[in-house]
Short mmCIF file of the C-alpha atoms (twelve columns), coordinates in Angstrom:
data_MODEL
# 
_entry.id   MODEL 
# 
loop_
_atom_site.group_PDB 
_atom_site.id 
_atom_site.type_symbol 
_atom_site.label_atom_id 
_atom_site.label_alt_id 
_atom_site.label_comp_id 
_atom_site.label_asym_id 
_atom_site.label_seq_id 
_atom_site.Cartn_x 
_atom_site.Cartn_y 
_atom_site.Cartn_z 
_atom_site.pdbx_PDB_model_num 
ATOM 1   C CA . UNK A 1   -28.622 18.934  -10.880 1 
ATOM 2   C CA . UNK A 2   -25.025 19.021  -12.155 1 
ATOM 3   C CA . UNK A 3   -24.853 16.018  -14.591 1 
ATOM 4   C CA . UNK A 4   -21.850 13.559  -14.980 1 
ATOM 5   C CA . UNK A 5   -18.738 15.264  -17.287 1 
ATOM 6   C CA . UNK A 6   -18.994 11.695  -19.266 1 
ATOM 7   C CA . UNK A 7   -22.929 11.176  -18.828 1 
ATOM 8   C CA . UNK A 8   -24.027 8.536   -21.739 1 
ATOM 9   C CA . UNK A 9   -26.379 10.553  -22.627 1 
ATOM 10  C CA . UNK A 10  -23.644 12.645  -24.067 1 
ATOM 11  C CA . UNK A 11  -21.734 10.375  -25.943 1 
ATOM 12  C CA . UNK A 12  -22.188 9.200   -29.717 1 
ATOM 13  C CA . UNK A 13  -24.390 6.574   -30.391 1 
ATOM 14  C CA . UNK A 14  -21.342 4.136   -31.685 1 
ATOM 15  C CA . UNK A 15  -19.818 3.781   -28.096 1 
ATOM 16  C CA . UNK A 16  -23.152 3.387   -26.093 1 
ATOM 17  C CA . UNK A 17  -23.043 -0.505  -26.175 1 
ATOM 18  C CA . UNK A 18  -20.065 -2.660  -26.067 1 
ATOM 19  C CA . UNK A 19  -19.659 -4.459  -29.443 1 
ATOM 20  C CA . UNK A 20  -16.131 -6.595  -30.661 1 
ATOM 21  C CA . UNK A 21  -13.368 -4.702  -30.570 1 
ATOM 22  C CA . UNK A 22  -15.020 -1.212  -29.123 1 
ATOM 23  C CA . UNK A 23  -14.120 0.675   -25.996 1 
ATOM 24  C CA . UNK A 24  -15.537 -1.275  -22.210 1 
ATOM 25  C CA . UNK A 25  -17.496 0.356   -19.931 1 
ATOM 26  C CA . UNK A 26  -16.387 0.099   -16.050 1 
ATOM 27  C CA . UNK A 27  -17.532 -3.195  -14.690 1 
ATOM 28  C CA . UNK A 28  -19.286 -2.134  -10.474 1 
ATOM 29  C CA . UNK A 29  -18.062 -4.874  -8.600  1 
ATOM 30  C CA . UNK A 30  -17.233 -6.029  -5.075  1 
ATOM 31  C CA . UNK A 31  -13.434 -5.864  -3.694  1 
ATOM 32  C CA . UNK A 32  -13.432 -9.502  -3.965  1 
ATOM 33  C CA . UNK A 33  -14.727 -9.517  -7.232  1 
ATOM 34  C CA . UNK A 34  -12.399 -7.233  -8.494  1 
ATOM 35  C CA . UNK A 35  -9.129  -8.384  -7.270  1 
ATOM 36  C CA . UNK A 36  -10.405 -12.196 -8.183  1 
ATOM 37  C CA . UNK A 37  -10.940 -11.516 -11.786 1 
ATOM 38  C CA . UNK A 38  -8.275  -7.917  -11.864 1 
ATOM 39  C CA . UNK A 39  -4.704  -9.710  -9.732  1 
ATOM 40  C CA . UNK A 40  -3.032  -12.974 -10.954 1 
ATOM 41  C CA . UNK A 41  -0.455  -14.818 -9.825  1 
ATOM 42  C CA . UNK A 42  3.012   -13.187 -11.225 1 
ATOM 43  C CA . UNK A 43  1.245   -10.169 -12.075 1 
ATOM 44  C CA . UNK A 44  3.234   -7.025  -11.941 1 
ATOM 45  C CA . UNK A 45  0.930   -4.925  -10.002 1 
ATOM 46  C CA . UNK A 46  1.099   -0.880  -9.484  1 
ATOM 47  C CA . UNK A 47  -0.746  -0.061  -6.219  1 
ATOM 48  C CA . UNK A 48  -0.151  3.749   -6.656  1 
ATOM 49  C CA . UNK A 49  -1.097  6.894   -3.711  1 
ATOM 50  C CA . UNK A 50  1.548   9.432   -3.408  1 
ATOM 51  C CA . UNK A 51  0.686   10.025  0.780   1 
ATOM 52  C CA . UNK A 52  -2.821  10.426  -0.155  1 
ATOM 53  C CA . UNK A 53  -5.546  8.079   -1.627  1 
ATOM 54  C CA . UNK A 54  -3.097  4.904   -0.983  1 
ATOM 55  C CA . UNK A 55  -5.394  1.813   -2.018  1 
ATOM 56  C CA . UNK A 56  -4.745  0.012   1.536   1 
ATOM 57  C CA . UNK A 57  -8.161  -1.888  1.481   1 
ATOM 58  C CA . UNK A 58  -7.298  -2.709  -1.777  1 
ATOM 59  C CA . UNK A 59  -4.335  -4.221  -0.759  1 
ATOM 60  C CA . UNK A 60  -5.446  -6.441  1.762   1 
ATOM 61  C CA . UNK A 61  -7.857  -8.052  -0.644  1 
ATOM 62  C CA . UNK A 62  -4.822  -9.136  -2.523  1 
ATOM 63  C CA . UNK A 63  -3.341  -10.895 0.700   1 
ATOM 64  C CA . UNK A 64  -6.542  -12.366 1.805   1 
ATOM 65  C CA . UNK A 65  -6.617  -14.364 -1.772  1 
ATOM 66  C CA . UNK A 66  -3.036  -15.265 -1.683  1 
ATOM 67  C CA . UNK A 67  -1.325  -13.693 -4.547  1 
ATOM 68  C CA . UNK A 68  2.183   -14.981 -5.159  1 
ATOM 69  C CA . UNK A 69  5.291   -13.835 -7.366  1 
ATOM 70  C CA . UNK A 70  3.748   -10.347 -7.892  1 
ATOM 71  C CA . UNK A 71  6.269   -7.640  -9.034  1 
ATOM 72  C CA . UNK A 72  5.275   -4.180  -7.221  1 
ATOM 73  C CA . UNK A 73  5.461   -0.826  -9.220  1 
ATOM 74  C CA . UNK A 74  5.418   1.849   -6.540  1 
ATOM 75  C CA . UNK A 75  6.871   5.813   -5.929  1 
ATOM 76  C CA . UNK A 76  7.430   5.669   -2.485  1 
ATOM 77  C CA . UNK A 77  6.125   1.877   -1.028  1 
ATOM 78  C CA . UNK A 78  5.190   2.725   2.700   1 
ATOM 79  C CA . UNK A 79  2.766   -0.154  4.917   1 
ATOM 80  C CA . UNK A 80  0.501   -1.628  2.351   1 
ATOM 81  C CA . UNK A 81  3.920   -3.058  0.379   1 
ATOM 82  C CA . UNK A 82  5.661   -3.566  3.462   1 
ATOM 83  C CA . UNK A 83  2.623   -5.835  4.394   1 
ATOM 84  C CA . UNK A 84  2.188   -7.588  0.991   1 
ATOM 85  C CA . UNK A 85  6.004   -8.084  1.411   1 
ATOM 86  C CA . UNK A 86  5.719   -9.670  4.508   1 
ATOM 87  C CA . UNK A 87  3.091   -12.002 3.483   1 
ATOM 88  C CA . UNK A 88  5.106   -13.492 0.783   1 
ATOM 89  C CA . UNK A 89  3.321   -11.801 -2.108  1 
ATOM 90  C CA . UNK A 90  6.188   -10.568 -3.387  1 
ATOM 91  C CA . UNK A 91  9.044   -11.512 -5.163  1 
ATOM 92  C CA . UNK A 92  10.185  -8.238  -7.008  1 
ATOM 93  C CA . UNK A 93  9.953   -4.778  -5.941  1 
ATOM 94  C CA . UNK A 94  10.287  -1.708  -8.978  1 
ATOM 95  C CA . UNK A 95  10.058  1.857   -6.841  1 
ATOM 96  C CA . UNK A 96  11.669  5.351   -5.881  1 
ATOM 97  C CA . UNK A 97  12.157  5.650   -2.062  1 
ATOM 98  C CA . UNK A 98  11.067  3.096   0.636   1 
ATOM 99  C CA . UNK A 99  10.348  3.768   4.143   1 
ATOM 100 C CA . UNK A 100 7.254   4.314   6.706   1 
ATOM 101 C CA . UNK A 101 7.040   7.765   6.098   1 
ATOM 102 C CA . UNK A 102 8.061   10.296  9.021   1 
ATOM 103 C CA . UNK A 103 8.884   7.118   11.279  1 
ATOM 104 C CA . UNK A 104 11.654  5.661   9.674   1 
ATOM 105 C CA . UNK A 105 12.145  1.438   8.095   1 
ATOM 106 C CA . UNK A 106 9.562   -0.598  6.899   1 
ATOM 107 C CA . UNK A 107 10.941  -3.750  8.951   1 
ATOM 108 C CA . UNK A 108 9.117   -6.462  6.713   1 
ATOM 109 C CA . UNK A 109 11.188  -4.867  3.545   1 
ATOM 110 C CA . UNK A 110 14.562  -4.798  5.113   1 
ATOM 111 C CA . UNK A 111 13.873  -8.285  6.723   1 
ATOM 112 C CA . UNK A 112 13.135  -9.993  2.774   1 
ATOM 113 C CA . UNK A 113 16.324  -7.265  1.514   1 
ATOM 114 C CA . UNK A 114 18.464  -8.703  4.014   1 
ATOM 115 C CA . UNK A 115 17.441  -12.003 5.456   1 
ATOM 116 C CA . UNK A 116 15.738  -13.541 2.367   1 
ATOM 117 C CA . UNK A 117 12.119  -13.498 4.747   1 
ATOM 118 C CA . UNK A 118 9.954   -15.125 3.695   1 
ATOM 119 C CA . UNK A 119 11.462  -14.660 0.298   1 
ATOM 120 C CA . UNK A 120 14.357  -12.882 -1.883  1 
ATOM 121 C CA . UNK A 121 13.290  -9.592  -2.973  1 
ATOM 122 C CA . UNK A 122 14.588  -8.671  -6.311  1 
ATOM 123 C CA . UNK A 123 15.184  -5.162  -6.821  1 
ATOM 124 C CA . UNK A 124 14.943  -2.485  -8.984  1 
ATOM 125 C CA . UNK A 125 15.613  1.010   -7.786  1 
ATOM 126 C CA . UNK A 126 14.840  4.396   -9.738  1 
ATOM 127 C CA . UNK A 127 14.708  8.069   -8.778  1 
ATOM 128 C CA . UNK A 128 11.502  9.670   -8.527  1 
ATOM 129 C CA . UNK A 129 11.573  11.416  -12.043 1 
ATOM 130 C CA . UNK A 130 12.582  8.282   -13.825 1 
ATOM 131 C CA . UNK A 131 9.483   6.736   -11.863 1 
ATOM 132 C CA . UNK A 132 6.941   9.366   -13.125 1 
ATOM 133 C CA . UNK A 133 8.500   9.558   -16.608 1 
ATOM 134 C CA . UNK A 134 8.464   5.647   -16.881 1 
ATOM 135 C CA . UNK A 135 4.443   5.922   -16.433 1 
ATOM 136 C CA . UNK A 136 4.068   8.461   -18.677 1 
ATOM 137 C CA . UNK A 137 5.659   6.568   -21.345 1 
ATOM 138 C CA . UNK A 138 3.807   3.719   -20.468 1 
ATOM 139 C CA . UNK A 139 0.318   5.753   -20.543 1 
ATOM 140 C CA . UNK A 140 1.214   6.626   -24.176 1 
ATOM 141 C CA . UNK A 141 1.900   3.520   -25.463 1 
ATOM 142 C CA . UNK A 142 5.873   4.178   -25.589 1 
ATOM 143 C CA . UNK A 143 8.506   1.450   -24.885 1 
ATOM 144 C CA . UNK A 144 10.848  3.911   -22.904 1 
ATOM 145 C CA . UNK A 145 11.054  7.201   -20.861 1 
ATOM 146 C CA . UNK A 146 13.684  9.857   -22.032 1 
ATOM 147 C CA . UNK A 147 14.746  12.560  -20.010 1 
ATOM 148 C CA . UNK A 148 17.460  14.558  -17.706 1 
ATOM 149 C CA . UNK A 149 18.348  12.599  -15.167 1 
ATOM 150 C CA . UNK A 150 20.903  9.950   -13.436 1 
ATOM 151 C CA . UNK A 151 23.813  12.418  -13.842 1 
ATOM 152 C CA . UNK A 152 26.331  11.705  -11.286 1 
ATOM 153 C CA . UNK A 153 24.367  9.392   -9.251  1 
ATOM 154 C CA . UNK A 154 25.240  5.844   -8.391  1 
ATOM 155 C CA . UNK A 155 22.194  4.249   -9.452  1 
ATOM 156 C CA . UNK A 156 23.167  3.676   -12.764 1 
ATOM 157 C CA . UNK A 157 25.586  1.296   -11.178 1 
ATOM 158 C CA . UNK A 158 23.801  -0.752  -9.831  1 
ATOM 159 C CA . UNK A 159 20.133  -0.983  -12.356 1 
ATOM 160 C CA . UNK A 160 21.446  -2.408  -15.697 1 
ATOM 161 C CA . UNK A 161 17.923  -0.942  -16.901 1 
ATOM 162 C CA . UNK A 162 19.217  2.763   -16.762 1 
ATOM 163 C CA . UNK A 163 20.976  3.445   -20.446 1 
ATOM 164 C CA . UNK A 164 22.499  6.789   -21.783 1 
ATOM 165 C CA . UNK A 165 21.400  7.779   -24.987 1 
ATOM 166 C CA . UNK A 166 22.218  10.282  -27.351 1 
ATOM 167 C CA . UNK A 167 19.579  12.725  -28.671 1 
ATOM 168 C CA . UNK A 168 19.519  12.892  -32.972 1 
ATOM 169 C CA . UNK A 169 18.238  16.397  -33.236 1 
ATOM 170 C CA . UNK A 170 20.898  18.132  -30.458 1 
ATOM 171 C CA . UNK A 171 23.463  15.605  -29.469 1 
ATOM 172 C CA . UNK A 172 21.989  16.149  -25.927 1 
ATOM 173 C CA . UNK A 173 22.822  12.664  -23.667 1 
ATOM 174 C CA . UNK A 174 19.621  11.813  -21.930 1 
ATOM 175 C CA . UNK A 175 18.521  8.920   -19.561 1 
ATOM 176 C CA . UNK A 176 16.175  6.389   -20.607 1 
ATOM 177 C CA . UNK A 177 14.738  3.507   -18.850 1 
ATOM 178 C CA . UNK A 178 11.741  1.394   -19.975 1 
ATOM 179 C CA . UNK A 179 8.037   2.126   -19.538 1 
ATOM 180 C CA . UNK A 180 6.300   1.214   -17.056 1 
ATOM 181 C CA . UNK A 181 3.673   -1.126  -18.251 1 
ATOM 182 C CA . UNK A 182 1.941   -2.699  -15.429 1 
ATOM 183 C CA . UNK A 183 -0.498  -5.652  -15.912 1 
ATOM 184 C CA . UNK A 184 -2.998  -3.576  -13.110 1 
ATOM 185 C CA . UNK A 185 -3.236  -0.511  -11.528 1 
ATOM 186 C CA . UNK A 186 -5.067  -0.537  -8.341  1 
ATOM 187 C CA . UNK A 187 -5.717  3.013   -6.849  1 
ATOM 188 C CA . UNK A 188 -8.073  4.761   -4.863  1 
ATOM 189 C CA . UNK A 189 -10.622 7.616   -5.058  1 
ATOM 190 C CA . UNK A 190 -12.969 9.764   -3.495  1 
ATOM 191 C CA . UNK A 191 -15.683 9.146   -5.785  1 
ATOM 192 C CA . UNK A 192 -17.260 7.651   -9.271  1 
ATOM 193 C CA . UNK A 193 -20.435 7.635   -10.899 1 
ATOM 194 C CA . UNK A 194 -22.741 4.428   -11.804 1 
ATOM 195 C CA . UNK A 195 -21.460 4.444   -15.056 1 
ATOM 196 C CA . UNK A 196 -17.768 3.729   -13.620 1 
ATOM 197 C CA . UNK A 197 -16.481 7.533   -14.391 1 
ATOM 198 C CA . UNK A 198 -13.804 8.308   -11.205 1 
ATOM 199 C CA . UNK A 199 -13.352 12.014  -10.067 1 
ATOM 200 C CA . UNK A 200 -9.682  12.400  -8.082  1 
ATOM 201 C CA . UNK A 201 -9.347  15.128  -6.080  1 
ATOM 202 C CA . UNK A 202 -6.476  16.478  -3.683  1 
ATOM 203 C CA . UNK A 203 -3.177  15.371  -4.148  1 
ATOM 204 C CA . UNK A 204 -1.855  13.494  -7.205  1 
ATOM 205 C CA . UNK A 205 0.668   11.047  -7.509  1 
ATOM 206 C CA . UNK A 206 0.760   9.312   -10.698 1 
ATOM 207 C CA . UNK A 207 -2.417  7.513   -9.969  1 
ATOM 208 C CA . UNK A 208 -3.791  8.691   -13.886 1 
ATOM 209 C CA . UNK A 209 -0.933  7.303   -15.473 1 
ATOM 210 C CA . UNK A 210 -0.439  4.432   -13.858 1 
ATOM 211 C CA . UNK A 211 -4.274  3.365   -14.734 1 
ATOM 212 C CA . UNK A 212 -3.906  4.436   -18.325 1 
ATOM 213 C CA . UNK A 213 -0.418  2.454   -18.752 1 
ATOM 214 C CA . UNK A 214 -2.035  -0.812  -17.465 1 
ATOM 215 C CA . UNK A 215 -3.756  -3.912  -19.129 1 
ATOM 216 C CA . UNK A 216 -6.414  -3.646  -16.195 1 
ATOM 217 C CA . UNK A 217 -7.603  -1.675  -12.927 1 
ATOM 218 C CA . UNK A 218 -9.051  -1.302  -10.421 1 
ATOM 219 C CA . UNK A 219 -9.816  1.569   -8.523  1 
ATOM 220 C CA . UNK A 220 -11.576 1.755   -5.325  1 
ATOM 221 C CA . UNK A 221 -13.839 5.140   -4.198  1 
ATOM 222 C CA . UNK A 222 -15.321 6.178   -0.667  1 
ATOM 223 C CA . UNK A 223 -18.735 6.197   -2.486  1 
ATOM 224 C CA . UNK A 224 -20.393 5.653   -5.851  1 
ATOM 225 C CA . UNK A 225 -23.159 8.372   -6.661  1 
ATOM 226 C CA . UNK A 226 -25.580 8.949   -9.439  1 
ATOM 227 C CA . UNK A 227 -23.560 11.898  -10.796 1 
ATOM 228 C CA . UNK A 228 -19.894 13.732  -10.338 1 
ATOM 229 C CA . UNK A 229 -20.215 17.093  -8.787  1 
ATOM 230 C CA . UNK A 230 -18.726 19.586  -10.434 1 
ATOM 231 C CA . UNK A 231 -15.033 19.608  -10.348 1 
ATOM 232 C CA . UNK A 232 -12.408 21.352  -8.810  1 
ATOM 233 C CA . UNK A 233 -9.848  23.142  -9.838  1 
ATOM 234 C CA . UNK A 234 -7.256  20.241  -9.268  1 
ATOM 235 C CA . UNK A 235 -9.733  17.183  -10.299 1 
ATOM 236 C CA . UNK A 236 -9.291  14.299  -12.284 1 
ATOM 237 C CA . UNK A 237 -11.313 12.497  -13.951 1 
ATOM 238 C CA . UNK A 238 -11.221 9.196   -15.486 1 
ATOM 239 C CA . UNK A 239 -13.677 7.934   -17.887 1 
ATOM 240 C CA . UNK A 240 -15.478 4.811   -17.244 1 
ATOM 241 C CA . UNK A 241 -13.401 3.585   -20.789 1 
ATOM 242 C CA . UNK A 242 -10.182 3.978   -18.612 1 
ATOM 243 C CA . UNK A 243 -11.328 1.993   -15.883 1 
ATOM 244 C CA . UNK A 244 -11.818 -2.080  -15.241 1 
ATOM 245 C CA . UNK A 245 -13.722 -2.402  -12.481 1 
ATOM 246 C CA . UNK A 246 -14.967 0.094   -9.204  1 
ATOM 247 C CA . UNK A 247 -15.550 -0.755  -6.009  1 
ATOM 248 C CA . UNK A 248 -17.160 1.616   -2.982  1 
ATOM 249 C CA . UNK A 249 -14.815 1.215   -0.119  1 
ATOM 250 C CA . UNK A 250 -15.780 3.675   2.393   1 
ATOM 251 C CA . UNK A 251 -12.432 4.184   4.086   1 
ATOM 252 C CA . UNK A 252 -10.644 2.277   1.532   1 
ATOM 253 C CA . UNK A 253 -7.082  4.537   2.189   1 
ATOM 254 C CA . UNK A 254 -7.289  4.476   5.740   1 
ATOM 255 C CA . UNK A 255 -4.354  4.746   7.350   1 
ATOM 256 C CA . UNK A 256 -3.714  7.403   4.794   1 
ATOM 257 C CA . UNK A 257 -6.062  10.271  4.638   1 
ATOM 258 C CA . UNK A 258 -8.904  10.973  1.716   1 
ATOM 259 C CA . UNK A 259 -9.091  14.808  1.202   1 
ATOM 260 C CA . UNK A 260 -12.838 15.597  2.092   1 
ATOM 261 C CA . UNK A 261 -13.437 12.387  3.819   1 
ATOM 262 C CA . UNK A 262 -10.844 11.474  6.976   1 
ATOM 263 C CA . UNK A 263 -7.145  12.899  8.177   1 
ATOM 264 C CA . UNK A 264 -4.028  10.793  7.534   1 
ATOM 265 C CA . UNK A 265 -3.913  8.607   10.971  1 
ATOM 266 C CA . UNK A 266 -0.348  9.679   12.043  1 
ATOM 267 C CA . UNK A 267 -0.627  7.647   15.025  1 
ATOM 268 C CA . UNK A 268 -0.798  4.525   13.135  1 
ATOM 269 C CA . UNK A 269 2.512   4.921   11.080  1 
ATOM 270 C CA . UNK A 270 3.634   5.353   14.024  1 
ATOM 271 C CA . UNK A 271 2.054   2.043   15.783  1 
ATOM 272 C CA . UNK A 272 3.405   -0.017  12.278  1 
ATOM 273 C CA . UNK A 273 7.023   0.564   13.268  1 
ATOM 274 C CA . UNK A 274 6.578   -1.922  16.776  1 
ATOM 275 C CA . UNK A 275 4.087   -3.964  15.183  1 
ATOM 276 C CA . UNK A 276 6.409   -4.471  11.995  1 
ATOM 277 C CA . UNK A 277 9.357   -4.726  13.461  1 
ATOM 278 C CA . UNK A 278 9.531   -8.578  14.572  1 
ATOM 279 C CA . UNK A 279 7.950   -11.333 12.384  1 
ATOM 280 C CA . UNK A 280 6.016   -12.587 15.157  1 
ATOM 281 C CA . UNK A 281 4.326   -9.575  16.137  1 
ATOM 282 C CA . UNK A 282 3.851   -8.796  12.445  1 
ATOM 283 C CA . UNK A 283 1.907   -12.377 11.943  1 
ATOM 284 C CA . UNK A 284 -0.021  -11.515 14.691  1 
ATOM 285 C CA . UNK A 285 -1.069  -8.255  13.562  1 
ATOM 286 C CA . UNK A 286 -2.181  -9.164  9.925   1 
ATOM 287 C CA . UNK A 287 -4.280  -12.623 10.906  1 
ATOM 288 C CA . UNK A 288 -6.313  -10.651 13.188  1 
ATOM 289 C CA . UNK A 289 -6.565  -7.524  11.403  1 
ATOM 290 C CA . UNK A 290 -6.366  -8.224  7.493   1 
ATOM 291 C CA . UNK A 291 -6.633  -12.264 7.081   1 
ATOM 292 C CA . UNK A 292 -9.892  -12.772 9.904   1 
ATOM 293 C CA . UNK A 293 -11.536 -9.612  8.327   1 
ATOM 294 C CA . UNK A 294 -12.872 -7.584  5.153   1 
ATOM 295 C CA . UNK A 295 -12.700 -4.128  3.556   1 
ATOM 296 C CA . UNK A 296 -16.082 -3.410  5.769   1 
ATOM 297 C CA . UNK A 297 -13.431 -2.725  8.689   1 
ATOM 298 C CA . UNK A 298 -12.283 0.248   6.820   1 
ATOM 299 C CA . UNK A 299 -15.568 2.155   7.221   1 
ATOM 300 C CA . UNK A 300 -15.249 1.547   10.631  1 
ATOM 301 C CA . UNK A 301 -11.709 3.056   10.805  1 
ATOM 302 C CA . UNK A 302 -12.360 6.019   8.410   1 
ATOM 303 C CA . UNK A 303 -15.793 6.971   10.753  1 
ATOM 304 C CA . UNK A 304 -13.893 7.092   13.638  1 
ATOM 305 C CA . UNK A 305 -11.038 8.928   12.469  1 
ATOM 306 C CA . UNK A 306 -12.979 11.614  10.856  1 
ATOM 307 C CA . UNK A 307 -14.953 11.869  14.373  1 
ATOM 308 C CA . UNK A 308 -11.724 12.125  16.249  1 
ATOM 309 C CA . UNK A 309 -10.633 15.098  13.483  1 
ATOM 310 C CA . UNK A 310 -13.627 17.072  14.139  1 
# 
């Protein structure tokens, strides 16, 4: 039996128990649990996915306790921050690109950009690079990102946060923008083991980075096991010393897919563009689906889904 890259077994004897000041193991909790003791009020909060492995479930959790004045970290912010938008979690959005991918606006977005509903957004636009470079800084403990970028673009016009700078060794100008340093990272996975070690697989967004530049995470997996198979080519894996707490979500990303588990649920995306569009409708949509029910739904979804696939 293939044993876990970061069995205990395997590691020295100093960081087997936690003592003052050492390294924490991953704490196996419930979603509830988790989000309780991981998301505060005012929080800036980096729910991270890049199409794949987007911590929906997680998400929800977050609405159902009634988070307030969160600032969102996001590439890309599709449904889950258009819904946490539209619930008045929100009141400052940090993020490259947002739309329902393939469809078109997220409505509840535009509505809080334009109308002020239910709140002003504040907001803080970057491109892509900036976005990944920002985490990367952050994961190493840097105040800033520095890189090519922002060269005959507008944003710098309009995000006081984007500063020229001048390079000592070449002379080289370069972009720079400040780290990302979120106070959680919330992602998703396919798996971990009991000791709280989390194996990604698939596509990768920043999801790594995002969880090493935080104070506290928490990452929910389609199952927990006894030990990590061996890994692909692509894996990643973070150990348990990375990781706050882990959750077993089965279907935890749905409507976005989980590679080995369920498809991406096209038709959904789809469906969010009527349902999003007016407030009513919206309401309507998230007391019966998210606010009346918990993550157990998302088995439900992800079961059926796969069925339909095969």
């Amino acid at each position: 039996m293939t044993r876990s890259p970061f069995d205990p077994a395997d590691r020295p004897a100093v960081n087997t128990a936690p003592q003052p000041g050492s390294l924490r193991m991953a704490r196996i909790s419930s979603l509830s649990e988790a989000i309780q003791s991981a998301v505060r009020d005012g929080d800036t909060v980096a729910l991270e996915g890049f199409t794949h492995l987007i911590p929906h479930a997680a998400g929800h959790e977050i609405v159902r306790q009634g988070r307030k004045g969160l600032t969102l970290i996001r590439m890309t912010p599709d449904l889950i921050y258009d819904q946490l938008i539209g619930m008045g979690c929100v009141s400052k959005l940090v993020f490259s690109w947002g739309g329902n991918p393939g469809v078109g606006s997220l409505h509840r977005l535009r509505d809080a950009i334009e109308n002020g509903w239910p709140q002003k957004l504040e907001l803080e636009e970057h491109s892509h690079a900036a976005m990944a470079n920002a985490y990367e800084a952050g994961a190493a403990g840097l105040p800033c990102a520095i890189f090519r970028g922002y060269i005959g673009g507008d944003l710098p016009k309009v995000n006081s946060k984007i500063k020229r700078v001048t390079c000592p060794f070449t002379g080289e100008e370069l972009a720079a923008i400040p780290a990302h340093r979120p106070d959680v990272a919330v992602i998703h996975a396919q798996r971990a083991d009991k000791a709280g070690n989390v194996m990604i697989e698939g596509v990768l967004g920043v999801q790594k980075e995002a969880v090493l530049a935080s104070k506290r995470s928490v990452v929910t997996v389609e199952e927990i096991v006894d030990e990590l198979p061996e890994r692909s080519l692509n894996a990643v894996v973070l150990p348990h010393w990375t990781v706050g707490h882990v959750v077993e979500v089965p279907g935890g990303a749905w409507p976005s897919y989980a590679q080995g588990y369920y498809p991406r649920n096209n038709g959904f995306y789809k469906e969010w563009d009527a349902i999003s569009r007016e407030r009513d409708s919206f309401h309507t949509w998230m007391k019966e689906n998210v606010l009346s029910k918990g993550p157990e739904v998302f088995a439900k979804y992800a079961r059926k889904h796969r069925m339909a696939a095969e």
